[in-house]
N, C-alpha and C positions, 0 to 999 in steps of 0.2 A: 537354128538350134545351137551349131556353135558359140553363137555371142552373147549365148547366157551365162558360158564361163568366162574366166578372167583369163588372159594371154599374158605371158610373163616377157619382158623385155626391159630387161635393166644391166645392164655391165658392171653396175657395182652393187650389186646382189653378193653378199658373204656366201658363194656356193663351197660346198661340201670338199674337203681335203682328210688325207690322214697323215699325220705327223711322226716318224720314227723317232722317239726319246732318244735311241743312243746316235743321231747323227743329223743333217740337216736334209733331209731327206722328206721330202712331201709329194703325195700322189695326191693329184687333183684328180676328182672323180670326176671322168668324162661319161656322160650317159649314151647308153645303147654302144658300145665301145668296148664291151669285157667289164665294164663295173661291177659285173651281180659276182662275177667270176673274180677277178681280183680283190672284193671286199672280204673274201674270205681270208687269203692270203694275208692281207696287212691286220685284219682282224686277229687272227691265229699267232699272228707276229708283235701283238699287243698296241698297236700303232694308237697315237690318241686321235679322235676327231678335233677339227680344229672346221677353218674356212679361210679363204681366199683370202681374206681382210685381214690375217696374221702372218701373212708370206714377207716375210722379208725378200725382197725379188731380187736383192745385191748380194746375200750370202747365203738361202734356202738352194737348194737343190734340187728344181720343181721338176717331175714328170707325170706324164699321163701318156694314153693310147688314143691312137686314130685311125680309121676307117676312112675309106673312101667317101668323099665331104657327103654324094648327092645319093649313095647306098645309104649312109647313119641316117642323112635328112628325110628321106621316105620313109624307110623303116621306123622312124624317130612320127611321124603324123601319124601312122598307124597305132602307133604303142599310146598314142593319145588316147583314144576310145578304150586300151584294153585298164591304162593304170588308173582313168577316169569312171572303170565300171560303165561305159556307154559301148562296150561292140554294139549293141542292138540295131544303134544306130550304122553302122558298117553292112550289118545284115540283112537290114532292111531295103537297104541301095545297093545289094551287090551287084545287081544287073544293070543297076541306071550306071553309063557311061558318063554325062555330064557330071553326076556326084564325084567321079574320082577326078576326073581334069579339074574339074574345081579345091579338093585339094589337092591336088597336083600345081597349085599355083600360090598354096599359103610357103610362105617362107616358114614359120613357126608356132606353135600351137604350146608347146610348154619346152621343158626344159631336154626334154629329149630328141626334139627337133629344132634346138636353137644353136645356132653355130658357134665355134668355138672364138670368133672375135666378139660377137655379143656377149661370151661367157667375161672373156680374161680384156680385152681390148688388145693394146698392143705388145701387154704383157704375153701374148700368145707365142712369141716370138721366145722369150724367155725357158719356157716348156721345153723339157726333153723329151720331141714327141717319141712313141714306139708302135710302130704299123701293126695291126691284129689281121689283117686281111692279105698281107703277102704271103706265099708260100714260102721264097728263097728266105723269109727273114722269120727267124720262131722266136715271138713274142716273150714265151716263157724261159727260154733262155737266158734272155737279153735281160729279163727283167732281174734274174739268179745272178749276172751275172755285175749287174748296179746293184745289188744289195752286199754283194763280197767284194766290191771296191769301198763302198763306202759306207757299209753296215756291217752285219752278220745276219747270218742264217745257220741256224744249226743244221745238225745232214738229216735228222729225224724230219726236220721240216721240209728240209729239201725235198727230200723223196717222197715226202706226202705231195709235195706241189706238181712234181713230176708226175705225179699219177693221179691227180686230178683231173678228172673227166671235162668238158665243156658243159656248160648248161647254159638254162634260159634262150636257147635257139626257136626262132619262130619257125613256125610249122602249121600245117592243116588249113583252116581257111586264115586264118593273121599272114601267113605267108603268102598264101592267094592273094589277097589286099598289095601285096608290098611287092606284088610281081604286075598286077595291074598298073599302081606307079610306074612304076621302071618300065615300061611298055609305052609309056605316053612322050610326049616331046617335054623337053622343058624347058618352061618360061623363061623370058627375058631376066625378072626379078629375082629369080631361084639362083639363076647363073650370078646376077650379080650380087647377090647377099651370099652365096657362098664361094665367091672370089677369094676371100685371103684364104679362107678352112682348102683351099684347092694347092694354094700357094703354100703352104705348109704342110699339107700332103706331099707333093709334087719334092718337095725339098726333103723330107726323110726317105720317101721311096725310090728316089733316082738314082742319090750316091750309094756307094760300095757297104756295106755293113763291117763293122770295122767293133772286135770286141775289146774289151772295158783294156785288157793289156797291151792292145793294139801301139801305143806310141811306146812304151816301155822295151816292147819288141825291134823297135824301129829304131832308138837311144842303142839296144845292144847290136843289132848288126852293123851299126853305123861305128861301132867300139872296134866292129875288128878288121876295119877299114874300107867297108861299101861307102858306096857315097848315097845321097837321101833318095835319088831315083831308085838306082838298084835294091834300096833299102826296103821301099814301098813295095816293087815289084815282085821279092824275095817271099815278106808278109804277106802282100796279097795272094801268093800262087797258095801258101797254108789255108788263109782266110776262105779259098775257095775249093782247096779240096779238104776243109775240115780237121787238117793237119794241125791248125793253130790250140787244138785243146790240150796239147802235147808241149805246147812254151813251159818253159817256166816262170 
């Protein structure tokens, strides 16, 4: 049934971005990621559509969000049947076990189960990733607070963004589906096509979250004669009890 449709794999596929007019600022639409949630946001902010294929990758200011590689990738085979109009097919097999180990071993079915080295190549590296799945790190912050470094936001926007509910969370049986994945072992293959999306996971969410004033902070205490250790030490003790929104 599946190989009636067409499986997308190309890395230089013009995929979806939006463009801020007043700065170099581009969000790469990462699917199953917050996309449905952030398009509002850069919508609202008039951003233009554009695609991968117009990045200048030496002076754009690309970012996007990521999820944990092999929760987007499950989740991402699922949303195949729901954006293709085919659950039936999902509902059909909910009980057959071999149906889901089976996909439980496609690497990607479209664009929402394709990894993000298949999207960008090793432009991926380029990307200012922004983790949606940690707790210690609030996405939406982070994202407020790259738009007032190197944009604007007005405060009327702001605070609409701030109280922006989440949507588009799966639920009822599409959830069921995507807890059956995650319950099964994973393939060899899975593991290694989603090697680099693990590798730049692994690289945003290890180190310290460090906000957008973070070195400017670091330039003034080092001004009134810390030295760069005690500097960091200083910053990070705010950074962590939330002190730092109080810098100037």
């Amino acid at each position: 049934m599946l190989k009636e449709f067409n499986i997308v794999k190309n890395a230089t596929t013009p995929w979806l971005c939006f463009r801020d007019p007043k700065s170099k600022l581009v969000y790469f639409l990462h699917s199953k990621c917050a996309s449905t949630f952030y398009r509002q946001l850069f919508l609202k902010l008039k951003w233009k559509k554009c695609t991968t294929s117009e990045i200048d990758w030496g002076t754009d200011i690309v970012f996007s969000y990521i999820r944990d590689p092999l929760k987007k990738h499950r989740i991402g085979i699922i949303e195949w049947f729901y954006y293709n109009e085919q659950s039936q097919i999902l509902e059909n097999n909910a009980t057959d076990i071999n149906f889901f180990i089976m996909l439980s071993r496609i690497a990607y079915l479209d664009i929402h189960s394709l990894s993000i080295y298949e999207h960008l190549g090793e432009n991926s590296r380029l990307v200012n990733w922004i983790p949606i799945d940690r707790p210690e790190i609030d996405h939406k912050q982070h994202t407020i607070e790259l738009l007032e470094q190197y944009s604007t936001i007005d405060s009327d926007t702001k605070t609409w963004f701030e109280n922006l509910p989440t949507n588009h969370v799966s639920f009822g049986f599409k959830k069921e589906c995507y807890n059956k994945l995650m319950k099964l072992p994973v393939d060899p293959l899975i593991v290694k096509s989603l090697e680099y999306d693990n590798m730049l996971y692994d690289s945003v969410t290890r180190k310290k979250y460090e906000p957008a004033t973070y070195p400017q902070r670091i330039d003034y205490l080092k001004s009134t004669g810390m030295s760069q250790e005690d500097a960091e030490t200083f910053a990070d003790r705010d950074v962590d009890t939330g002190e730092y929104v109080n810098w100037n």
